[in-house]
LOTI-232145 format. One record per residue: x, y, z of N, C-alpha, C, O in turn. Coordinates in steps of 0.02 Angstrom, whole numbers, padded with zeros to 5 digits, always signed. Layout:
% LOTI-232145
XYZXYZXYZXYZ
...
***
This chain:
% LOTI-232145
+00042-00060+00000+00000+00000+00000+00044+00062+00000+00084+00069+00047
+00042+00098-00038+00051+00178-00050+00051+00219+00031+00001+00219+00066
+00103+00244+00046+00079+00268+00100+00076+00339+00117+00129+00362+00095
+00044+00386+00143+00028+00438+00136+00101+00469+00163+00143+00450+00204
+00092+00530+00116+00152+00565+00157+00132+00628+00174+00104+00673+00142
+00163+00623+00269+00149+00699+00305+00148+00765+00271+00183+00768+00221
+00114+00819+00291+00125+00874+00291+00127+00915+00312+00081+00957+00308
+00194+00925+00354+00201+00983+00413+00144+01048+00383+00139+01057+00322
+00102+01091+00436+00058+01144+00427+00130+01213+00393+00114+01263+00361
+00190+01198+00410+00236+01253+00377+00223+01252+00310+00214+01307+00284
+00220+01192+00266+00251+01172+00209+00186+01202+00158+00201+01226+00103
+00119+01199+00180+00072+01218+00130+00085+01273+00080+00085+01268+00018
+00098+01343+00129+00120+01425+00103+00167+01401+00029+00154+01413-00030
+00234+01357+00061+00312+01364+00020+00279+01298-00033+00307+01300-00088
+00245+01260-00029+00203+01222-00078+00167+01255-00133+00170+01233-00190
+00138+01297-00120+00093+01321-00151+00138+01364-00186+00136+01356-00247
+00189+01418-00161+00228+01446-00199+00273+01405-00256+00278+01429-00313
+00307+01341-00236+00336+01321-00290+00266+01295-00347+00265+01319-00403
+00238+01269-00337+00183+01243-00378+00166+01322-00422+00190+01316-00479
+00133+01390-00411+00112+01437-00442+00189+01467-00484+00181+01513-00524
+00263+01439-00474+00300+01455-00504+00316+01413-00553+00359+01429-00594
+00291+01368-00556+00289+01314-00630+00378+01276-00610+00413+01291-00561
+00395+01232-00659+00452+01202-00658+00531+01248-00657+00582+01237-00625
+00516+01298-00702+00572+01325-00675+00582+01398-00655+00633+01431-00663
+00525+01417-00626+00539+01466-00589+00493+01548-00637+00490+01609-00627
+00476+01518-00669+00429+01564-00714+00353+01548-00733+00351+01495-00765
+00291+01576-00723+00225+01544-00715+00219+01492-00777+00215+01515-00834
+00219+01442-00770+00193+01402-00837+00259+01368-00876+00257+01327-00922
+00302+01390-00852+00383+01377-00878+00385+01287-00876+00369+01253-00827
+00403+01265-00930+00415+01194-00942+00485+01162-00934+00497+01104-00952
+00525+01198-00908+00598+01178-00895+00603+01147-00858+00569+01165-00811
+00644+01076-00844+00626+01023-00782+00656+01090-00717+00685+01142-00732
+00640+01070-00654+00640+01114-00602+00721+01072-00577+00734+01016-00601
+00747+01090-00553+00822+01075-00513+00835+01086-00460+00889+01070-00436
+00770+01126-00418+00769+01127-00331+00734+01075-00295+00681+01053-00316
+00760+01054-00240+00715+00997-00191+00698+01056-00139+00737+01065-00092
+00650+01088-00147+00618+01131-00095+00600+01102-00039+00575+01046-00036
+00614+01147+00019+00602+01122+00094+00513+01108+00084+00487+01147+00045
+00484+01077+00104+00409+01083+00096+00366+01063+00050+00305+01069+00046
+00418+01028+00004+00372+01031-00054+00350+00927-00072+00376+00878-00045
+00311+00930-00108+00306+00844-00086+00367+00797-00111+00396+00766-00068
+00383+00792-00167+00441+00761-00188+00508+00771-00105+00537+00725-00077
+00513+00843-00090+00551+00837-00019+00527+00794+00042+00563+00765+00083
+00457+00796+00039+00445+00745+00110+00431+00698+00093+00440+00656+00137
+00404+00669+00030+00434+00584+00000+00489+00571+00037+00497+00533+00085
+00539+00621-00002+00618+00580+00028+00613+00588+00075+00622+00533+00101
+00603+00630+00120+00635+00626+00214+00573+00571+00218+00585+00546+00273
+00530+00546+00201+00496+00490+00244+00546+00438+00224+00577+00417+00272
+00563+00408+00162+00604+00370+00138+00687+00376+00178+00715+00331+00209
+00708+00435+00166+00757+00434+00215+00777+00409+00278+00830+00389+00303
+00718+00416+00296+00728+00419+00405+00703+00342+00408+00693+00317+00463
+00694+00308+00356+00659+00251+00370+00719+00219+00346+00736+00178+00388
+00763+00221+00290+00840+00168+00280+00882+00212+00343+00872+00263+00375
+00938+00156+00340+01001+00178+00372+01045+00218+00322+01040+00229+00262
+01093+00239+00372+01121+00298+00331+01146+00248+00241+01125+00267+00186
+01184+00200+00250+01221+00166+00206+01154+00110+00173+01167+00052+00189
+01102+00114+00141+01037+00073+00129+01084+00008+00086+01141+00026+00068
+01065-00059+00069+01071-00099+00021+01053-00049-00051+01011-00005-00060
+01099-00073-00089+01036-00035-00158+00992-00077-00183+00952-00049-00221
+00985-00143-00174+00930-00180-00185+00843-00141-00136+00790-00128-00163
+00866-00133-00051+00825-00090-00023+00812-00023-00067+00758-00014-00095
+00845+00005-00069+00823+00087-00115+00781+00082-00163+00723+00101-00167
+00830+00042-00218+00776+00037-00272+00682+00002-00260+00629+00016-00287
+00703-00048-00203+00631-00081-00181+00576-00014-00165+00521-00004-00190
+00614+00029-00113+00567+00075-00105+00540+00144-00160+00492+00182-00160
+00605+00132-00206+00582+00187-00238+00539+00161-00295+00500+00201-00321
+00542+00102-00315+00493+00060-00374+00439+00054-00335+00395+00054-00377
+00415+00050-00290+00354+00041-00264+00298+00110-00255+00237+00104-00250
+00328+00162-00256+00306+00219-00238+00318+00259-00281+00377+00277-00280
+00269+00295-00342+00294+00348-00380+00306+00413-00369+00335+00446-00412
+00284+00441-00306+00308+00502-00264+00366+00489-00235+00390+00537-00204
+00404+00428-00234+00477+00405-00208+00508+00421-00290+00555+00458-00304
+00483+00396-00320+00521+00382-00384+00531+00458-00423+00572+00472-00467
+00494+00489-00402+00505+00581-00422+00552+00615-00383+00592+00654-00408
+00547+00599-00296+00597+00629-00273+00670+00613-00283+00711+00658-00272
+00696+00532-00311+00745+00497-00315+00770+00557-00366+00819+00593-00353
+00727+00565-00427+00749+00602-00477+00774+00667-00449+00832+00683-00459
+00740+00698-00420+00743+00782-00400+00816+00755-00343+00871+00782-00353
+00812+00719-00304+00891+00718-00288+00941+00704-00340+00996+00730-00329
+00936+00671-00393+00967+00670-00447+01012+00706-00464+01073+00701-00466
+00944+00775-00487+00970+00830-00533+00986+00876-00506+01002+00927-00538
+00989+00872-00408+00991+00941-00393+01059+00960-00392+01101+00916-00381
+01083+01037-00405+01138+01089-00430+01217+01034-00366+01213+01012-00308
+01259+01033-00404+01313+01015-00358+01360+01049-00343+01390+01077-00389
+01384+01058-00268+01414+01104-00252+01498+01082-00246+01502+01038-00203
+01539+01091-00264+01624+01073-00304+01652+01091-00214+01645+01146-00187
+01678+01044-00190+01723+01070-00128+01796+01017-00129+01809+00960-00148
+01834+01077-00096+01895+01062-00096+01920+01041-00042+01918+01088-00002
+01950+00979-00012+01978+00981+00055+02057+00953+00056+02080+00920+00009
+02096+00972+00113+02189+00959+00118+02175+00894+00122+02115+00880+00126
+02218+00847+00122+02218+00776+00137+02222+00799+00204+02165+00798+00228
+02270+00823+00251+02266+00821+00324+02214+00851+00349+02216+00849+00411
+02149+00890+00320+02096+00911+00362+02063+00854+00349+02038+00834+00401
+02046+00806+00286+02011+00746+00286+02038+00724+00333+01998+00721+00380
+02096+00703+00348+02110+00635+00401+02106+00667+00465+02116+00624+00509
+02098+00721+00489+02086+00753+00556+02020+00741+00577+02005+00759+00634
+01967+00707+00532+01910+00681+00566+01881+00618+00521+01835+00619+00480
+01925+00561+00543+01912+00500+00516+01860+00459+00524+01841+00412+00491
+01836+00490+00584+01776+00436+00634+01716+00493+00636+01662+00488+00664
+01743+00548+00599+01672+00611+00617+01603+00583+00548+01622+00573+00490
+01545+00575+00561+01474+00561+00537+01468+00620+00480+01442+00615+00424
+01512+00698+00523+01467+00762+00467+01537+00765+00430+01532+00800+00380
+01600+00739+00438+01647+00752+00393+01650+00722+00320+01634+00664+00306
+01676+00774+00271+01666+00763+00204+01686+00708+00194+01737+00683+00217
+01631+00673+00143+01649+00604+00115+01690+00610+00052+01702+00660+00018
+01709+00551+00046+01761+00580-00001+01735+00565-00078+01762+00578-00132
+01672+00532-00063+01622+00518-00148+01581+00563-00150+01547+00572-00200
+01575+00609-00081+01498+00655-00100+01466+00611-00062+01477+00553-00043
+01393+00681-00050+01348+00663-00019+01291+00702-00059+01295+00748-00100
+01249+00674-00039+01166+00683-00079+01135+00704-00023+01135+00691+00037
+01089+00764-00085+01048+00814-00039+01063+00840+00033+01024+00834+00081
+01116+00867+00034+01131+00894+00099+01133+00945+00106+01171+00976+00070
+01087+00987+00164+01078+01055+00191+01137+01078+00184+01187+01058+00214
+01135+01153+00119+01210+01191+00126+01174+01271+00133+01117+01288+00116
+01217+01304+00158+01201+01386+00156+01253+01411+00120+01310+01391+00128
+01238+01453+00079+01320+01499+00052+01308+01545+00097+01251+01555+00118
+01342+01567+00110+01400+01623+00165+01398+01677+00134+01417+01679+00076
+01371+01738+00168+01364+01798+00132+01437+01841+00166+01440+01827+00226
+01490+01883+00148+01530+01930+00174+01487+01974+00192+01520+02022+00212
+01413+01989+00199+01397+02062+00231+01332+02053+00250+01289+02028+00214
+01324+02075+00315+01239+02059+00333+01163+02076+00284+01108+02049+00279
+01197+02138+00253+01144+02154+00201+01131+02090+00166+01079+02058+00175
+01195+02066+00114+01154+02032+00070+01137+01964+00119+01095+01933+00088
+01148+01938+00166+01112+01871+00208+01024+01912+00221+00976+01881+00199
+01017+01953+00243+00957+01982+00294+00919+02005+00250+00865+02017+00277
+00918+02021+00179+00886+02062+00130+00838+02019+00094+00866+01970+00070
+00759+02023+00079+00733+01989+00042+00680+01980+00094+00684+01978+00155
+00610+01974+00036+00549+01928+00099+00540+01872+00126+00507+01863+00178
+00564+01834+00096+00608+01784+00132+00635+01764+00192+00636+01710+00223
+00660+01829+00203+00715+01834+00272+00680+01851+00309+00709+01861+00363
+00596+01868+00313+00565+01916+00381+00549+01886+00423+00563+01912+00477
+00517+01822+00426+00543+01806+00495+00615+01805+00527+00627+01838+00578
+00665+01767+00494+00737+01782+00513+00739+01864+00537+00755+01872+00595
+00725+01919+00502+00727+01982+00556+00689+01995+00610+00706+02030+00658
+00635+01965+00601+00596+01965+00655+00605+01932+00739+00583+01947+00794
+00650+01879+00711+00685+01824+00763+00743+01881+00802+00752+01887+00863
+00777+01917+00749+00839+01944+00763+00805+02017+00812+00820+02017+00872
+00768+02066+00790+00738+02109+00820+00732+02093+00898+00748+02132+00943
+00702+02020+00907+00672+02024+00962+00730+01968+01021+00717+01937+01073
+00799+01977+00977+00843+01942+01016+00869+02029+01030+00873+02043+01090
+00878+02056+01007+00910+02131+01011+00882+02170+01065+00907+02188+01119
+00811+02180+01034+00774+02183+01117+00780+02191+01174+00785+02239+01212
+00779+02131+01177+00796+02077+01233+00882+02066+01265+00907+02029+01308
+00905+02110+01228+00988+02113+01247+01005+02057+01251+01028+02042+01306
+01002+02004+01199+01032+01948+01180+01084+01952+01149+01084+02002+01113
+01147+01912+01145+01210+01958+01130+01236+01879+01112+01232+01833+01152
+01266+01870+01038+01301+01809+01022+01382+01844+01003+01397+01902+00989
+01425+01779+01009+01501+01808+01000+01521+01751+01002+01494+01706+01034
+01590+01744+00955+01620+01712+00949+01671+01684+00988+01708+01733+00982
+01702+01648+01021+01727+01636+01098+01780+01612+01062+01768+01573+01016
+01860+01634+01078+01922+01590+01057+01959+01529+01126+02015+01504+01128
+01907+01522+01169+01927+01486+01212+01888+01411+01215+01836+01406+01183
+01906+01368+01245+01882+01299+01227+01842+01282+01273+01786+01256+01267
+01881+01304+01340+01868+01301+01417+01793+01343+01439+01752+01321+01479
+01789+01393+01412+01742+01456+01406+01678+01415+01378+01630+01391+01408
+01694+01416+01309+01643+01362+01261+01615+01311+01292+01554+01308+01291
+01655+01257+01330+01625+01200+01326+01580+01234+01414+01526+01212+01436
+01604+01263+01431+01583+01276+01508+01504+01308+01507+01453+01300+01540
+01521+01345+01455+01441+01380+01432+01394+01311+01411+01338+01303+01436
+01423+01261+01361+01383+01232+01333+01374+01170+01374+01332+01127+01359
+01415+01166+01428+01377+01111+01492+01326+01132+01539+01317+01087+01581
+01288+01182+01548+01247+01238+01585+01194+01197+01554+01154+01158+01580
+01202+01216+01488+01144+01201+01424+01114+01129+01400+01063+01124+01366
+01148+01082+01418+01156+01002+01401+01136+00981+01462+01090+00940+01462
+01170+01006+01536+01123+00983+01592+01063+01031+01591+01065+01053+01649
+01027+01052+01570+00960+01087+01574+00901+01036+01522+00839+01036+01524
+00949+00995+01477+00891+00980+01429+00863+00879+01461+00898+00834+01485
+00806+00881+01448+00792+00812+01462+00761+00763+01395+00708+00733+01385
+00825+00773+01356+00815+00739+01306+00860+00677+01304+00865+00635+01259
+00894+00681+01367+00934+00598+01369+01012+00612+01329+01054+00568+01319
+01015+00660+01317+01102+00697+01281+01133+00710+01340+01126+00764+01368
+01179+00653+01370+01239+00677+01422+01276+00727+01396+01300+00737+01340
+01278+00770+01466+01324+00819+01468+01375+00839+01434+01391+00896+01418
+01417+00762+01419+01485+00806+01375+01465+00790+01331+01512+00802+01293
+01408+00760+01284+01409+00737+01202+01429+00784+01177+01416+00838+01203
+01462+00780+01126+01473+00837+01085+01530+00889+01090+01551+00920+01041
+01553+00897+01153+01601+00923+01185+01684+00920+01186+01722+00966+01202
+01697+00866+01168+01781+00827+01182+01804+00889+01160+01773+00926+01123
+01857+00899+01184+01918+00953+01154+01939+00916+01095+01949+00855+01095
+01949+00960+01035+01985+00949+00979+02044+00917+00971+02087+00935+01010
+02054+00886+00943+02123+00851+00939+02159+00883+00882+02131+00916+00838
+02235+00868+00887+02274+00898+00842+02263+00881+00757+02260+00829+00724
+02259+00951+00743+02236+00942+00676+02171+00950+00658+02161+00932+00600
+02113+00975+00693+02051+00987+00693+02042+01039+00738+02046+01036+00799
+02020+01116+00684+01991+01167+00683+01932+01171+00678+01897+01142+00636
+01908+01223+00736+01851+01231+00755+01825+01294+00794+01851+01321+00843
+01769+01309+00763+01762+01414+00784+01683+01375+00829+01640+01339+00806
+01693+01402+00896+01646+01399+00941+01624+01461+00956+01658+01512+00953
+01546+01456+00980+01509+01536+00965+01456+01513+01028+01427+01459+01033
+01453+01544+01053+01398+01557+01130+01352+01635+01123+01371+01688+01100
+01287+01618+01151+01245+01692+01154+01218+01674+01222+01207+01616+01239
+01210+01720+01255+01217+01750+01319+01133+01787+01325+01106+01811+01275
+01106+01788+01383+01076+01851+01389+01079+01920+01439+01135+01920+01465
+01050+01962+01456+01088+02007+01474+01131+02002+01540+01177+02041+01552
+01112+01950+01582+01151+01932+01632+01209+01881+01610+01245+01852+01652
+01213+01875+01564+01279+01840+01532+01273+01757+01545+01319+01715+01541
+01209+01746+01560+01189+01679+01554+01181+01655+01490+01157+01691+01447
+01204+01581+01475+01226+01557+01414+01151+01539+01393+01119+01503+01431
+01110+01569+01313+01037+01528+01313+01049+01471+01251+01012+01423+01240
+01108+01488+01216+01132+01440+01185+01186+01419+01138+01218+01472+01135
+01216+01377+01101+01280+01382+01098+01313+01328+01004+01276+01290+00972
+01365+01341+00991+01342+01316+00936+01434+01296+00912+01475+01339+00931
+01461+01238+00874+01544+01245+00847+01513+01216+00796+01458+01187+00794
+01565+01231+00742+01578+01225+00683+01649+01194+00667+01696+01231+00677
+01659+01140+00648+01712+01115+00611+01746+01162+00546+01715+01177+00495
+01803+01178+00560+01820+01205+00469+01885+01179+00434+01943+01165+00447
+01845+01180+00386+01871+01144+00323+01900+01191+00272+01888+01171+00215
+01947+01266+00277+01952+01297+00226+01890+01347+00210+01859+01391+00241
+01886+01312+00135+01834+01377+00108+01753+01329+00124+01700+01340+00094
+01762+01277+00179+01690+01261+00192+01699+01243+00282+01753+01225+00305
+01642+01249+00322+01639+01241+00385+01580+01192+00389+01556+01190+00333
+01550+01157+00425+01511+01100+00451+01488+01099+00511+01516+01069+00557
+01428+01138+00520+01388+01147+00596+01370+01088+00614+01326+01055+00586
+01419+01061+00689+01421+01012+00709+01356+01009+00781+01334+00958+00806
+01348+01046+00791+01329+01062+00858+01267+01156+00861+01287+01211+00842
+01208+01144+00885+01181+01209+00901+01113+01212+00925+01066+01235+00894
+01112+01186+00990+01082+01198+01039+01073+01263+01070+01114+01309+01076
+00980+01258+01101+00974+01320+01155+00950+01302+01230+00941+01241+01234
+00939+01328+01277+00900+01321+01342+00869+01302+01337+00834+01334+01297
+00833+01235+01363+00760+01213+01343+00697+01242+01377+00639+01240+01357
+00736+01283+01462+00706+01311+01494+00705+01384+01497+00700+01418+01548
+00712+01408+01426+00714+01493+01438+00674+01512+01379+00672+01573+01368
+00638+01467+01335+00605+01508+01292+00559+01570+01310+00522+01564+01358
+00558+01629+01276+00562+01612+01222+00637+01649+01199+00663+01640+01144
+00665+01689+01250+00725+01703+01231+00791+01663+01213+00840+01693+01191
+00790+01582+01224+00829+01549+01195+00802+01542+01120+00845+01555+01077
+00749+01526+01099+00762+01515+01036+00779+01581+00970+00803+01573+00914
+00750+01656+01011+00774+01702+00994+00843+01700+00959+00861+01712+00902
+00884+01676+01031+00938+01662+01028+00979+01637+01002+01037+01656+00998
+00945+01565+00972+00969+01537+00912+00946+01550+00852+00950+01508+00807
+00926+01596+00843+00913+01621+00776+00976+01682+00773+01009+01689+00722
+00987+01721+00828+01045+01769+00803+01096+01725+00829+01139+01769+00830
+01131+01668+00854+01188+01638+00843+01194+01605+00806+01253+01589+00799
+01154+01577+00766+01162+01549+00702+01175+01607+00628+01192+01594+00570
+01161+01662+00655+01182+01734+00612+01256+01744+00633+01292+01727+00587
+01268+01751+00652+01320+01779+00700+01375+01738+00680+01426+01764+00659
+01368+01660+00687+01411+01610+00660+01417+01611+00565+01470+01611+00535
+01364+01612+00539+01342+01639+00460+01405+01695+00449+01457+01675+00422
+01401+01750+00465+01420+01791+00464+01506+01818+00478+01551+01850+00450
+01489+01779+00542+01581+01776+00555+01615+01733+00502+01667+01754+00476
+01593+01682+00486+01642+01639+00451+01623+01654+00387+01665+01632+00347
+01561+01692+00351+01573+01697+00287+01623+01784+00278+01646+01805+00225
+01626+01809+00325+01675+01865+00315+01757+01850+00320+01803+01883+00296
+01758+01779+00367+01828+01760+00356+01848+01707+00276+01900+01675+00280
+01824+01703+00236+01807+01697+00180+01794+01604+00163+01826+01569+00123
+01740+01584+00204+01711+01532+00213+01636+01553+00172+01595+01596+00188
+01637+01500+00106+01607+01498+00048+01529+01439+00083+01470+01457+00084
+01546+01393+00100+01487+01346+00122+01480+01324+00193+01527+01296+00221
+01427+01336+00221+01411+01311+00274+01368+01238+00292+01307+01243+00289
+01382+01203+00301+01354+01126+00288+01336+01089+00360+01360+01090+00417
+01284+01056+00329+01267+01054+00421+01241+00965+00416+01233+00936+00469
+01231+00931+00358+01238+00868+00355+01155+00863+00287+01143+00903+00241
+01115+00798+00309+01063+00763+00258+01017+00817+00261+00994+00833+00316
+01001+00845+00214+00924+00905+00223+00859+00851+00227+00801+00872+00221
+00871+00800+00235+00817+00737+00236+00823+00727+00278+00802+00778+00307
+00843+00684+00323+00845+00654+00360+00836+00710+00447+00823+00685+00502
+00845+00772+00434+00820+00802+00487+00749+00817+00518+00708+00841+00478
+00728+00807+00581+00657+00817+00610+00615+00875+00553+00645+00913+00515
+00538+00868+00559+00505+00941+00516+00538+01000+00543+00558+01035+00496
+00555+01029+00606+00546+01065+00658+00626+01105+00616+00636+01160+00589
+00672+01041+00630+00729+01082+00608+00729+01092+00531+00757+01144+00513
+00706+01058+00489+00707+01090+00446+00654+01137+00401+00654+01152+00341
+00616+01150+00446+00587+01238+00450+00612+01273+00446+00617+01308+00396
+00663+01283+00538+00728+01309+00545+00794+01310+00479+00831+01359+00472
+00797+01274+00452+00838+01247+00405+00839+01324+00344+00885+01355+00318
+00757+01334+00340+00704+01346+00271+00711+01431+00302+00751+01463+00268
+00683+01464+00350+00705+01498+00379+00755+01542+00360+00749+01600+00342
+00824+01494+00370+00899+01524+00376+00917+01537+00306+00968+01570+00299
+00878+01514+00238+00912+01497+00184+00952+01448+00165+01002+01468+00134
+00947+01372+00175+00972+01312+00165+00928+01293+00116+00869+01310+00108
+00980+01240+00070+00955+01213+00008+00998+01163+00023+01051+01155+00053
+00934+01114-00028+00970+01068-00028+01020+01058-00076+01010+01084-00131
+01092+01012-00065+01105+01023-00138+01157+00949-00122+01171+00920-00071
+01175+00940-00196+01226+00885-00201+01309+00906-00197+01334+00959-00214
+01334+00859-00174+01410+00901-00149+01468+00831-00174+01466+00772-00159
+01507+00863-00208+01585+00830-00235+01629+00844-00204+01629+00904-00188
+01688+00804-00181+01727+00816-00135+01806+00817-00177+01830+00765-00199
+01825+00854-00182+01893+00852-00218+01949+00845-00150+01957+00893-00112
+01992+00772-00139+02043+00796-00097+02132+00808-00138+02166+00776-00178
+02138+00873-00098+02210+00890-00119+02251+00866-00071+02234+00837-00020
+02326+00883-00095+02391+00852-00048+02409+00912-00023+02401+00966-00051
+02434+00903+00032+02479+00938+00068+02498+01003+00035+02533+00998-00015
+02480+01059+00055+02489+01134-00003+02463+01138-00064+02481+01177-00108
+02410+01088-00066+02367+01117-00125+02333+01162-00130+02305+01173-00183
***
């Protein structure tokens, strides 16, 4: 049996918009389309299909599910064709995270949540698009919510153990936490509120001209100014690293994440897209 697929109450609005823009982006336009839109059905085909294989599926499994289901068999395509993004990594930043889940594969990965990195808040914040995102930000400002980039490890992780013992989602305290080991760079970012209490906290792996949001949690007990909060530290992190001239921000499967986060996802300006991994040697 065919099985129905969900539809988060977000997705109707950004549904209805890709549908009244025809295939490629012009009313009535017959050009095959090349976006997997957050919201749209071919996208929640796959995340039902997704969250249901393991990360590594049989391809005998894949193909089973996608021959059985022709709303599987459309999204297979639209991951197909979607735009691929060319990244470059050192051989020694590959091998600095051998055992890491979000570190670049070295065949590529399919459909994975990327942001490009704007150098200047205008062009990230500009567009209708973005109004909730200002609206989030307004009322972290407000509220004297204050995100920054922390060059300490000790600082970082101390803020982000406050935050991990507050949540009762069964995430021990240090998950996520270990100090870096040699050879693995990493920009950690904390937001505070006006008493300099941590509401939530966020590191990034970097890779050169790409970084990989490993981590970005808020207070589970301070809404609504934690999630404020993670809407301008997730700016703040955007921002810092696309001005230090960090081109992609990558945060792992745009499938395989809860509806919730990838709202959030939709929100920030994440697309999905396909990614090639070029590794260079030593001073390439």
């Amino acid at each position: 049996m065919r099985s129905a697929v969900r539809q988060p109450a977000w997705s109707g609005k950004l549904r209805r918009t890709v549908l009244s823009r025809g295939y490629g982006g012009a009313p009535g336009a017959l050009v095959p389309q090349r976006e997997l839109r957050y919201g749209s059905r071919e996208f929640l085909a796959a995340s039902d299909m997704a969250r249901s294989l393991p990360y590594s599926p049989p391809v005998f499994a894949l193909a089973g599910s996608v021959l059985r289901d022709p709303a599987l068999l459309r999204a297979f395509v639209a991951i197909w064709r979607l735009p691929v993004i060319e990244l470059r990594v050192r051989q020694a930043d590959f091998d600095a995270w051998p055992d890491s889940h979000f570190g670049p594969a070295r065949h590529g990965r399919r459909a994975q949540a990327v942001l490009e990195l704007p150098a200047a808040d205008q062009a990230y914040l500009s567009g209708r698009h973005k109004q909730a995102l200002r609206t989030n930000l307004r009322h972290a400002r407000d509220n004297e919510v204050t995100s920054d980039r922390v060059l300490s490890y000790e600082e970082w992780s101390e803020a982000a153990s406050v935050i991990l013992n507050a949540r009762h989602d069964g995430q021990p305290a240090g998950a996520g936490l270990a100090r870096p080991e040699p050879g693995q760079h990493v920009a950690y970012y904390v937001a505070r509120d006006r008493d300099k209490a941590p509401l939530a906290f966020a590191g990034a792996a970097l890779f050169g001209s790409f970084a990989v949001l490993f981590s970005l949690l808020s207070h589970p007990g301070r809404h609504p100014a934690s999630s404020w909060a993670r809407y301008q530290l997730h700016t703040c992190l955007a921002l810092d690293l696309g001005c230090a001239g960090v081109r992609h921000l990558l945060v792992g499967s745009a499938l395989r994440e809860p509806a919730g986060n990838q709202y959030f996802q939709h929100l920030l300006g994440y697309r999905a897209r396909n990614l090639r991994v070029e590794i260079t040697p030593a001073g390439g």
